[in-house]
N, C-alpha and C positions, 0 to 999 in steps of 0.2 A: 413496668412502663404502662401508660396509658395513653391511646389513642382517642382525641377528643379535636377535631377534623372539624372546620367550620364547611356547610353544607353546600357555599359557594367553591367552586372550582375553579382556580386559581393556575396549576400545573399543563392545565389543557393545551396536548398538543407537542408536551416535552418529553424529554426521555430520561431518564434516570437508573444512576448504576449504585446498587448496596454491594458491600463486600462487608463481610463478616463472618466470622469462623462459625458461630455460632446460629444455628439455623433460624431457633424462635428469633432472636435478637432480628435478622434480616429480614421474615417474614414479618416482623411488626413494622419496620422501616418502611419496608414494601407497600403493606397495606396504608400506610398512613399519606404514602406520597402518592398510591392511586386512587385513594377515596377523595383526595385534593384536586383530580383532573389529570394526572401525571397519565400519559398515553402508555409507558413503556417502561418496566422497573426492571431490569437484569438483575442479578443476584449471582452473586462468585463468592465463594467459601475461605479465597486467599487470595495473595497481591496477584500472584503468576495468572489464574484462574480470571483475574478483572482485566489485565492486559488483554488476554484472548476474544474476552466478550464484548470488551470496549470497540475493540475494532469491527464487531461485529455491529456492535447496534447505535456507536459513534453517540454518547450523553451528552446531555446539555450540561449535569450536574453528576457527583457522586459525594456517596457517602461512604467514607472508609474505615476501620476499625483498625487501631493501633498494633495491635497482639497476637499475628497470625500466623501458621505454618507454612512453610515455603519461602514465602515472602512477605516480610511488617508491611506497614502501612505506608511508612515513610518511604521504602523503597519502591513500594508502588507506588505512591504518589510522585513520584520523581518521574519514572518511565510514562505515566500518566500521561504529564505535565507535557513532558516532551510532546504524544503525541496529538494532543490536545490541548496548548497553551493557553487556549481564552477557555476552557471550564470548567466550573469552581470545582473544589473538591474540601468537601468538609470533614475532619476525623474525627469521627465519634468514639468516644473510646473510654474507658475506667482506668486507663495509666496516662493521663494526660498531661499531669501534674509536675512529672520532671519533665518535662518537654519544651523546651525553650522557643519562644513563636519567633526567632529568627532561624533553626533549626527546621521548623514546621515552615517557614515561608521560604527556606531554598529548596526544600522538597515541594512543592508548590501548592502545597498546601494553602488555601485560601481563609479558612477558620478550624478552631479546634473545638471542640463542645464534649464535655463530659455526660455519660450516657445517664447519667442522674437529669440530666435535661428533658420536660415533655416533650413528644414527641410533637406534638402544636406548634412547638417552640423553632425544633428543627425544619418542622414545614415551613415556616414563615420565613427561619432565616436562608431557606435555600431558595422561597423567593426575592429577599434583599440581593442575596449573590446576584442571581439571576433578573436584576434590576426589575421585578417586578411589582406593583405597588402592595403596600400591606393590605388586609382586608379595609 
């Protein structure tokens, strides 16, 4: 993956939650959404582990990874959703494929993106979620 982040800041002022099993995979998500303005990136390793931090730092957005110990994505995104119904939550994920996006929208899931996606790509569209204008 490649981080290539337009120099204007965009995130400023928002908070954002990665989950991912996988630690580089997170800290690149991380980096990319704070080099964008993003004030606050949490990072949780699994679903159960984002529930906890959620409540703690309350995001505007999250980015969740399908494929995880404890608890998938989907399931997290469900308890998410509940207790945070207006924030997007995007699943980034390399099993996306069989995942049916009415499946993915009663988990509340808001968009699904295959992790073959730039990571520019993700930024931007975590500003459309977040009705904020393109660059």
């Amino acid at each position: 993956m490649q981080v290539d982040i337009d120099v204007k800041k965009h995130g400023i002022g928002k908070t954002a939650l990665v989950v991912d099993d996988n630690p580089a995979i997170r800290r690149m998500i991380s980096s990319a959404l704070l080099s964008d303005g993003f004030e606050t990136c949490g990072e949780a390793e699994n679903g159960k582990e984002s529930l906890e931090l959620a409540r703690e730092i309350h995001p505007d957005i999250v980015t969740m990874d399908l494929s995880m110990p404890e608890m998938n994505g989907l399931e997290a995104a469900a308890e998410l959703h509940k207790l945070y119904p207006k924030t997007p939550i995007i699943l980034f994920t390399l099993y996306g494929d069989g995942l049916s996006s009415s499946d993915a929208a009663r988990s509340g899931v808001s968009l699904v993106l295959p992790k073959t996606t730039p990571l520019s790509m993700l930024v931007i569209m975590a500003h459309r979620l977040l009705g904020m204008p393109d660059r």
